[in-house]
PDB file of N, CA, C, O and CB in Angstrom:
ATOM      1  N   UNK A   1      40.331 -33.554 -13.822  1.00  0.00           N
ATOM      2  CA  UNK A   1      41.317 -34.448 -14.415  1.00  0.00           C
ATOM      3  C   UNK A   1      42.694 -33.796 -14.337  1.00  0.00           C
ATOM      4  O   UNK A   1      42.830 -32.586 -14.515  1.00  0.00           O
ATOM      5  CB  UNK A   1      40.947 -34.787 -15.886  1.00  0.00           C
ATOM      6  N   UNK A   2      43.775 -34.662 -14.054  1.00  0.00           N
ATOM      7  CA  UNK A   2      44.919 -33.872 -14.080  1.00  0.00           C
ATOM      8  C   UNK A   2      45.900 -34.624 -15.153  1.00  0.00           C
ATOM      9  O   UNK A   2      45.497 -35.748 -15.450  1.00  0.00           O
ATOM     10  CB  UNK A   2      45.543 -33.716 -12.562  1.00  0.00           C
ATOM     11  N   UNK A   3      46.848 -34.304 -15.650  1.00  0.00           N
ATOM     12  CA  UNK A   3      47.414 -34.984 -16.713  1.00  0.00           C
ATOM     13  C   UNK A   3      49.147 -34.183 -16.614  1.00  0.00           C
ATOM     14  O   UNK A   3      49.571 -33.184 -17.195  1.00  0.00           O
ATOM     15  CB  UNK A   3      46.342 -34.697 -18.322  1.00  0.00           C
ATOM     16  N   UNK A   4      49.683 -34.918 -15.844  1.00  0.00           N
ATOM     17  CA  UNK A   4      51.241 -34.764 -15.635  1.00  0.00           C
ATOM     18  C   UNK A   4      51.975 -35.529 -17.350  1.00  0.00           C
ATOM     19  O   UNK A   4      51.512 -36.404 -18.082  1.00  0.00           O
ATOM     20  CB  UNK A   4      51.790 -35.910 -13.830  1.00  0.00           C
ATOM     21  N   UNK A   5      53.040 -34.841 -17.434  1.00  0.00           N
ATOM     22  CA  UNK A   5      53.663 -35.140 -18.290  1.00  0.00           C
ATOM     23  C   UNK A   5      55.277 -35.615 -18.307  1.00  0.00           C
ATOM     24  O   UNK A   5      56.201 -34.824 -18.500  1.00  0.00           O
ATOM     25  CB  UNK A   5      53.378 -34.255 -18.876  1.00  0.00           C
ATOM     26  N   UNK A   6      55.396 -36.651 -18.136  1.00  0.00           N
ATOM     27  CA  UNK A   6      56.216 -37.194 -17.356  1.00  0.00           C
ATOM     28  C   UNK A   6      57.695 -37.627 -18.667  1.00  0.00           C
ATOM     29  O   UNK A   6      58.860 -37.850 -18.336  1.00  0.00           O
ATOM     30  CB  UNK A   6      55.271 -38.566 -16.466  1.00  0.00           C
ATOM     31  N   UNK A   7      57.227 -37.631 -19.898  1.00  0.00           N
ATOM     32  CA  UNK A   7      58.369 -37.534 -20.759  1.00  0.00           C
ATOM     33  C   UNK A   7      58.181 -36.729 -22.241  1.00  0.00           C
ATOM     34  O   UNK A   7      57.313 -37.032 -23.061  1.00  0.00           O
ATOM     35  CB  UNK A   7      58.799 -38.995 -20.993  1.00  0.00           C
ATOM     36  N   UNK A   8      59.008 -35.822 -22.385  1.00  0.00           N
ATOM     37  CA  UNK A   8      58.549 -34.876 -23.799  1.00  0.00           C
ATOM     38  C   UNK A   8      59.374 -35.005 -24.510  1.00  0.00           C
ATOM     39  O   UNK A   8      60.459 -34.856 -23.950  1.00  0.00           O
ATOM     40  CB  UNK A   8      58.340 -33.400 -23.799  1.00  0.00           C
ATOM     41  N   UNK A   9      59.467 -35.290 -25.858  1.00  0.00           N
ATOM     42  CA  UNK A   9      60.543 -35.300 -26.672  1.00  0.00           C
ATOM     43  C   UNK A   9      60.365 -34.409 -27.779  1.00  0.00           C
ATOM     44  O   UNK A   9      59.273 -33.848 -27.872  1.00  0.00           O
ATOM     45  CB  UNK A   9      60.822 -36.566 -27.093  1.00  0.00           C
ATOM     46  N   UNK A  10      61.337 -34.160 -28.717  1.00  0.00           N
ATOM     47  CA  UNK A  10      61.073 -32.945 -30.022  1.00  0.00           C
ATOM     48  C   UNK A  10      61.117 -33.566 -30.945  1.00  0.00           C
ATOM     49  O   UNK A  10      60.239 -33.274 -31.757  1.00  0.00           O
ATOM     50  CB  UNK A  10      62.025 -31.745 -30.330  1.00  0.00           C
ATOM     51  N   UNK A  11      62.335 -35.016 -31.476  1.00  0.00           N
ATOM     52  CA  UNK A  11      62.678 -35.526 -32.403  1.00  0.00           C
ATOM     53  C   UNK A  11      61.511 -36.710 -33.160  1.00  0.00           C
ATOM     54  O   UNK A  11      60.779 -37.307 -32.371  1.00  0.00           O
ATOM     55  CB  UNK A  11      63.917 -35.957 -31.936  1.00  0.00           C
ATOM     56  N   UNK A  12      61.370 -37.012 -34.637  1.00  0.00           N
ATOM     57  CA  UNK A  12      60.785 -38.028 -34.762  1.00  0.00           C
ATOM     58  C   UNK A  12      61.417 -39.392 -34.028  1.00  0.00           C
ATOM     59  O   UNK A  12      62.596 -39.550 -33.711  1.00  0.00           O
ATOM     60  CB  UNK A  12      60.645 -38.071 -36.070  1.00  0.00           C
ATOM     61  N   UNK A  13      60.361 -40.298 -33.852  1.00  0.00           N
ATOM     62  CA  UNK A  13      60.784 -41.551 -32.995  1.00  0.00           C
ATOM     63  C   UNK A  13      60.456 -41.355 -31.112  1.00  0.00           C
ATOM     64  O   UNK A  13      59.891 -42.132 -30.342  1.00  0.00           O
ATOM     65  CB  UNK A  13      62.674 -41.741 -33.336  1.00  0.00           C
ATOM     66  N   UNK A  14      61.103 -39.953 -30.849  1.00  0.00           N
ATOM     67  CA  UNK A  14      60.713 -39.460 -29.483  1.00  0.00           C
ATOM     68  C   UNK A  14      59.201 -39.560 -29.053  1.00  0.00           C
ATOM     69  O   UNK A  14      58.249 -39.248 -29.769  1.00  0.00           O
ATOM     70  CB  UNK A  14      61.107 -38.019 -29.397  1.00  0.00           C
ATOM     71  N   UNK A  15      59.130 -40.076 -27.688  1.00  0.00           N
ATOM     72  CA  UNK A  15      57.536 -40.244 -27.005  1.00  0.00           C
ATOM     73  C   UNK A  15      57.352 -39.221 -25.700  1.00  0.00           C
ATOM     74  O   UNK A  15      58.182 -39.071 -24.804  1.00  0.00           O
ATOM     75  CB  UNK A  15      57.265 -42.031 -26.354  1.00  0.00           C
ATOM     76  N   UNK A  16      56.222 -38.636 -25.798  1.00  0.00           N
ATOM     77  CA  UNK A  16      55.713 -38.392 -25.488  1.00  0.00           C
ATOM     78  C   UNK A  16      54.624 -39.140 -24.157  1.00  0.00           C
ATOM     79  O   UNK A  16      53.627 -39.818 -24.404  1.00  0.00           O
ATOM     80  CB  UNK A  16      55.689 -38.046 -26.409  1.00  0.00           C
ATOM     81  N   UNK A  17      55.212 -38.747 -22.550  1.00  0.00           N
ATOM     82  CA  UNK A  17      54.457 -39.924 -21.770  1.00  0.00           C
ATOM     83  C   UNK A  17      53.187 -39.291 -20.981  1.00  0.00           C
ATOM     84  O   UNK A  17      53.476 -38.250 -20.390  1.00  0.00           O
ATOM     85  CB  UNK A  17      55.543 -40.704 -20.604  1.00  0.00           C
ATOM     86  N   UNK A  18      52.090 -39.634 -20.877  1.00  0.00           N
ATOM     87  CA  UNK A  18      51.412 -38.733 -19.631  1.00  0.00           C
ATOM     88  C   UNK A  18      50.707 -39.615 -18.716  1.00  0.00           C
ATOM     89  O   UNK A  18      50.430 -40.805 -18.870  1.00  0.00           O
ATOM     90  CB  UNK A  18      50.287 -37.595 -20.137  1.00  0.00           C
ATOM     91  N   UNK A  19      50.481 -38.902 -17.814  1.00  0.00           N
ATOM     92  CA  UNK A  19      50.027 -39.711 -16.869  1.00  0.00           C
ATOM     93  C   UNK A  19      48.854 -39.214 -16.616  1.00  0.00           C
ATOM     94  O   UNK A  19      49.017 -37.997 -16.694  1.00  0.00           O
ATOM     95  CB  UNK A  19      50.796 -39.861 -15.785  1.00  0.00           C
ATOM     96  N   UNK A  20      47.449 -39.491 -16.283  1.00  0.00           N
ATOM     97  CA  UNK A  20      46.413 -39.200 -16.312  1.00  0.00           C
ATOM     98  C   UNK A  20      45.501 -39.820 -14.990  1.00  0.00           C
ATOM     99  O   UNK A  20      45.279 -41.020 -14.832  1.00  0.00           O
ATOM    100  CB  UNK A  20      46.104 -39.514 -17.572  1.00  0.00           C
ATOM    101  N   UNK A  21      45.030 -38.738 -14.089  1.00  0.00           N
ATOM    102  CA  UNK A  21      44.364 -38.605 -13.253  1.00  0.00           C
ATOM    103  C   UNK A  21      43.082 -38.037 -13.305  1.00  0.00           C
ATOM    104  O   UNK A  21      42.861 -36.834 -13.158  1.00  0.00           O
ATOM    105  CB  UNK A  21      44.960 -38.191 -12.629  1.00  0.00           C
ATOM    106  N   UNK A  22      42.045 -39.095 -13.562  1.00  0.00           N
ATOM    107  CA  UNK A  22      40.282 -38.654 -13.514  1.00  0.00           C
ATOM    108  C   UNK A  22      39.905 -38.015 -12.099  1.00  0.00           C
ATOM    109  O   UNK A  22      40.722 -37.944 -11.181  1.00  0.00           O
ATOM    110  CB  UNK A  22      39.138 -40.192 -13.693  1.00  0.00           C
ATOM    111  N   UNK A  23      38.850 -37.647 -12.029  1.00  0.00           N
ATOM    112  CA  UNK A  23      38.306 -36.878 -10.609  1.00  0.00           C
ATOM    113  C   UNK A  23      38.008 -38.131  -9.657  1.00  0.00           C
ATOM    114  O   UNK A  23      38.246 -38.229  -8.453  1.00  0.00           O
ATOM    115  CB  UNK A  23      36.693 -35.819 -10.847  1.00  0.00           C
ATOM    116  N   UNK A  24      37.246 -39.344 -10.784  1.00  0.00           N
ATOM    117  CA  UNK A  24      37.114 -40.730 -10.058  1.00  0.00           C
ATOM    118  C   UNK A  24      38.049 -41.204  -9.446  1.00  0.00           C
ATOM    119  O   UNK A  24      37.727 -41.981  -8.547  1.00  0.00           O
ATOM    120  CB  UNK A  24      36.826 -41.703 -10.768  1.00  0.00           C
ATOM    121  N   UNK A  25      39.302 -40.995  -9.624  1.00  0.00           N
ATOM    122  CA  UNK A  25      40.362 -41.272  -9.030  1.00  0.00           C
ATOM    123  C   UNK A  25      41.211 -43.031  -9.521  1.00  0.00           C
ATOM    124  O   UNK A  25      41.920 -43.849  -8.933  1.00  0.00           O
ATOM    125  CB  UNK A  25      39.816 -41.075  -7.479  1.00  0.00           C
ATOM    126  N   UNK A  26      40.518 -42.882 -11.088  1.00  0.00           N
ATOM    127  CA  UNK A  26      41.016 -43.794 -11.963  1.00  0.00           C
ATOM    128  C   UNK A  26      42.825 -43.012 -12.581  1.00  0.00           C
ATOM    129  O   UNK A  26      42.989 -41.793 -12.640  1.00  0.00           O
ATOM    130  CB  UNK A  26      39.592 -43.991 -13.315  1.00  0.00           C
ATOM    131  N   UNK A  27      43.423 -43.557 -12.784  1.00  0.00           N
ATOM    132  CA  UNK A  27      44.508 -43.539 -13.105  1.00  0.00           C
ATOM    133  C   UNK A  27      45.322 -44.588 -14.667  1.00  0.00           C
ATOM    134  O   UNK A  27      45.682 -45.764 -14.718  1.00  0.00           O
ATOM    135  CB  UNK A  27      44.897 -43.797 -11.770  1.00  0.00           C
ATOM    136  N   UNK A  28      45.337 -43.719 -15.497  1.00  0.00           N
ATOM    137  CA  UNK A  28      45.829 -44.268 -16.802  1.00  0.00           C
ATOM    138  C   UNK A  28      46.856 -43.397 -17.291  1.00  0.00           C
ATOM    139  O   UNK A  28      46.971 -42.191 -17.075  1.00  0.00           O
ATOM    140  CB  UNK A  28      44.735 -44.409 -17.857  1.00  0.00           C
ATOM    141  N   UNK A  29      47.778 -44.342 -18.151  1.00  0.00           N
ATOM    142  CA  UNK A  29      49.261 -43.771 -19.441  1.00  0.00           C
ATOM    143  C   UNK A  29      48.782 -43.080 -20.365  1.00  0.00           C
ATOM    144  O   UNK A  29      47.677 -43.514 -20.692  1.00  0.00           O
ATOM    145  CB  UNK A  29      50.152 -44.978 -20.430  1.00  0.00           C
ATOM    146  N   UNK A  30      49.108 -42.184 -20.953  1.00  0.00           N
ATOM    147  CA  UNK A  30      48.606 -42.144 -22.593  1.00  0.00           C
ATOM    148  C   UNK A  30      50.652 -41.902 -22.820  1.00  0.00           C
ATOM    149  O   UNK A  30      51.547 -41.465 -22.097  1.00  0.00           O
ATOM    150  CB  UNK A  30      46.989 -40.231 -23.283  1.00  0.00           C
ATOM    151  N   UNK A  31      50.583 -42.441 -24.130  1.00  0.00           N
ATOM    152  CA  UNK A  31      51.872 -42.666 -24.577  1.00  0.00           C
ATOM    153  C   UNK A  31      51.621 -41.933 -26.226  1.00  0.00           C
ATOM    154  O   UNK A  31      50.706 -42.104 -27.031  1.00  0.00           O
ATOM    155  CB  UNK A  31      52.333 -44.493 -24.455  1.00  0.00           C
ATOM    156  N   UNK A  32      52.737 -41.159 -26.284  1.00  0.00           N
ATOM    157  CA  UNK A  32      52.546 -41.103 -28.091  1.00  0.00           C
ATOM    158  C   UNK A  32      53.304 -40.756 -28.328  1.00  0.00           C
ATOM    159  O   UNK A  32      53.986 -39.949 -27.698  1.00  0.00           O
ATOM    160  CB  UNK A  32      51.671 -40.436 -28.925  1.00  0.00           C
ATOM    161  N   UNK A  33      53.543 -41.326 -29.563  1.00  0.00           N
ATOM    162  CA  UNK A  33      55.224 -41.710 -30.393  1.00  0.00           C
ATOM    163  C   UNK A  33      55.038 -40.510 -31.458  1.00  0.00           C
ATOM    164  O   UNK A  33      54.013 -40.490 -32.139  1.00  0.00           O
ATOM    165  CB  UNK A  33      55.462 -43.711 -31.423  1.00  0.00           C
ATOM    166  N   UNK A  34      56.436 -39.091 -31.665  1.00  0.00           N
ATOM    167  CA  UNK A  34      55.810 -38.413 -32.875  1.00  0.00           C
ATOM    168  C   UNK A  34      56.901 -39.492 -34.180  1.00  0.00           C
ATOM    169  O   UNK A  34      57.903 -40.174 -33.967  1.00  0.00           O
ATOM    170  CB  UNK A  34      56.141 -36.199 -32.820  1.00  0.00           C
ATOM    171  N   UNK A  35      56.311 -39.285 -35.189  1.00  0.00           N
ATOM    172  CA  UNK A  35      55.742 -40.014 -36.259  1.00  0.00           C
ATOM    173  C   UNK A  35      56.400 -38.714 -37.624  1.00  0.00           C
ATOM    174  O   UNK A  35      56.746 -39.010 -38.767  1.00  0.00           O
ATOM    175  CB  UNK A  35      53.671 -40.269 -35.977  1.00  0.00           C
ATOM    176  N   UNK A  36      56.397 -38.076 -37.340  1.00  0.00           N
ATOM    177  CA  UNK A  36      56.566 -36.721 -38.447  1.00  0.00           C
ATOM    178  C   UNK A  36      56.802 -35.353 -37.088  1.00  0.00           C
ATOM    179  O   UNK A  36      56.528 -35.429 -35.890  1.00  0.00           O
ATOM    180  CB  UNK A  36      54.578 -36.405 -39.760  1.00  0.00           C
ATOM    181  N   UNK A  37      57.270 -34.446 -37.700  1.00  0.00           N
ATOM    182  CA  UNK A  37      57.858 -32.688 -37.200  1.00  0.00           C
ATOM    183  C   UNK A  37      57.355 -31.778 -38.100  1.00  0.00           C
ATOM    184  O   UNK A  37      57.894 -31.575 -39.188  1.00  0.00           O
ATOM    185  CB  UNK A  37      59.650 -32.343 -37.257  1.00  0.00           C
ATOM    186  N   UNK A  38      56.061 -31.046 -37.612  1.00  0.00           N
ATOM    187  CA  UNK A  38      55.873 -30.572 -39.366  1.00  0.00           C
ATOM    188  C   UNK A  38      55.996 -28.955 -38.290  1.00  0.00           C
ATOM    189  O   UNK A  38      55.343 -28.543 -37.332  1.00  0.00           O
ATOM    190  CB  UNK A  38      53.750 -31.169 -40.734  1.00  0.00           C
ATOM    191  N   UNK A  39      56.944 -28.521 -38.915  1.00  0.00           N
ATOM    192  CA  UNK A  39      57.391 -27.260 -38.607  1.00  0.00           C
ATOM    193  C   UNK A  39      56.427 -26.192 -38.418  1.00  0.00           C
ATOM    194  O   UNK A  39      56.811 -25.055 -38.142  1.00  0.00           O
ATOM    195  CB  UNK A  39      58.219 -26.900 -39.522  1.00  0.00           C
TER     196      UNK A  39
END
């Protein structure tokens, strides 16, 4: 599986993008919004 990371952010509200490559050669987003910064 490979999993590129195509947007990183630090701030709350900032997302987080990846891109995700199975061995099957399926291809999916995972997206995630941070929500809280807990130091």
């Amino acid at each position: 599986m490979t999993v590129t990371c195509q947007r990183a952010g630090t701030a709350v509200g900032d997302e987080f993008r990846f891109d995700v490559v199975t061995v099957g050669g399926l291809e999916g987003e995972l997206c995630v919004v941070i929500d809280a910064v807990i130091p």
